[in-house]
Each structure stands twice: as C-alpha cells, then as structure tokens.
C-alpha positions as CSV (number, residue, x, y, z in Angstrom):
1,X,0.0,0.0,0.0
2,X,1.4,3.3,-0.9
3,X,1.7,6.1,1.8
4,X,0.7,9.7,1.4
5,X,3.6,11.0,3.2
6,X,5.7,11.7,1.0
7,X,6.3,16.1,1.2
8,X,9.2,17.6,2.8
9,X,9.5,21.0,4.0
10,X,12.5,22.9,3.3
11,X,13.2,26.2,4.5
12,X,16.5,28.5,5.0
13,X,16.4,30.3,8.5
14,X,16.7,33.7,8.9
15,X,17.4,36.8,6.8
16,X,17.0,35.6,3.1
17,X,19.9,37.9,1.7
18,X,22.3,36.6,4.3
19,X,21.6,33.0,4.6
20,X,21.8,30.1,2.0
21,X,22.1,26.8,4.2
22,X,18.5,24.8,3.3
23,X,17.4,22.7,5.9
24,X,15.1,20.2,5.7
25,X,12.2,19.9,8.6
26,X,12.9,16.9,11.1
27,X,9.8,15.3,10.3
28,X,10.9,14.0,7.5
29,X,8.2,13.2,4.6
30,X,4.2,14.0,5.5
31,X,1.3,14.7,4.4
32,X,0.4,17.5,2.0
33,X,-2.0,19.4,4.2
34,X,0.8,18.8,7.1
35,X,3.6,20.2,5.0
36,X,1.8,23.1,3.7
37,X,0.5,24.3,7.1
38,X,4.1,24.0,8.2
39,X,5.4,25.4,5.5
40,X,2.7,28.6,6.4
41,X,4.0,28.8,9.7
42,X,7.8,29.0,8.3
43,X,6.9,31.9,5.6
44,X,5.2,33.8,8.6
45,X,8.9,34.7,9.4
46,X,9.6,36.0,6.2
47,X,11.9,32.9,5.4
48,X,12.8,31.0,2.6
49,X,10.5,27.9,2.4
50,X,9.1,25.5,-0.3
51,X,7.6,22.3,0.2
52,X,8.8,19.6,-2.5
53,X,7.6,15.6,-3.0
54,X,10.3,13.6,-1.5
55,X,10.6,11.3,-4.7
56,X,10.3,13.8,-7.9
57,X,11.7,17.2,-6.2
58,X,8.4,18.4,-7.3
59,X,7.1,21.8,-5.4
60,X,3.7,22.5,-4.2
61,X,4.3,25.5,-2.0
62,X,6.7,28.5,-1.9
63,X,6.8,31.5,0.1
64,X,7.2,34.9,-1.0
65,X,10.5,35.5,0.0
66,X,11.7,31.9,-1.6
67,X,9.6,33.7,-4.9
68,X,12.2,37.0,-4.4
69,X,15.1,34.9,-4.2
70,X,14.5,32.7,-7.1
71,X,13.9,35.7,-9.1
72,X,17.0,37.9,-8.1
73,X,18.7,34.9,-9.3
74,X,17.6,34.1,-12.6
75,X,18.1,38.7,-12.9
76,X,21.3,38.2,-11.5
C-alpha cells in the first residue's frame, strides 16, 4: 500500500539575503495538508520555504520571500 507522506518541508532560517544553508524539517516526509500548514508557519517569518515531493523534487508550496530569491537569481 502506498503512503501519502511523501512532502518535505524545506526552508532557510533567517534573513534571506544573508543566509543560503536549506534545511530540511525533522519530520521528515508527510502529508500534504501537514507540509503546507508548516510550511505557512515557516513563511510567517519572512523565510525561505518551499515544500517539495520527496521522490520527484516536485514543489507544491513557496513563500514569497523563496519567490524573491529565485527571481533575483535568474536577474542576477
């Protein structure tokens, strides 16, 4: 039977133009609705934070700040 934890949350802690070290939640792989509320609570902060499928990298969720960043990078 397959599971339906399979979302990570990553996030970068702190000020996004001064940090770059991802870290990945010590949960591990959840569910969806888990990993986005988390993932909510993270981009409350203003951080960096994007929720991916643990198999396919694929990403459900990012926060405005992860949005900036990604876009001052392609710019760049």
């Amino acid at each position: 039977m397959a599971t339906h934890k399979v979302w990570i949350i990553k996030y970068v802690a702190g000020n996004p133009s001064v940090f770059t070290r991802v870290t990945t939640d010590a949960a591990g792989a959840i569910k969806r609705g888990d990993a986005l509320a988390g993932a909510e609570k993270v981009a409350a902060n203003s951080w960096r934070v994007w929720v991916e499928h643990a198999v396919t990298g694929e990403r459900i969720f990012e926060s405005d700040a992860e949005k900036a960043y990604k876009q001052a990078a392609v710019s760049a």
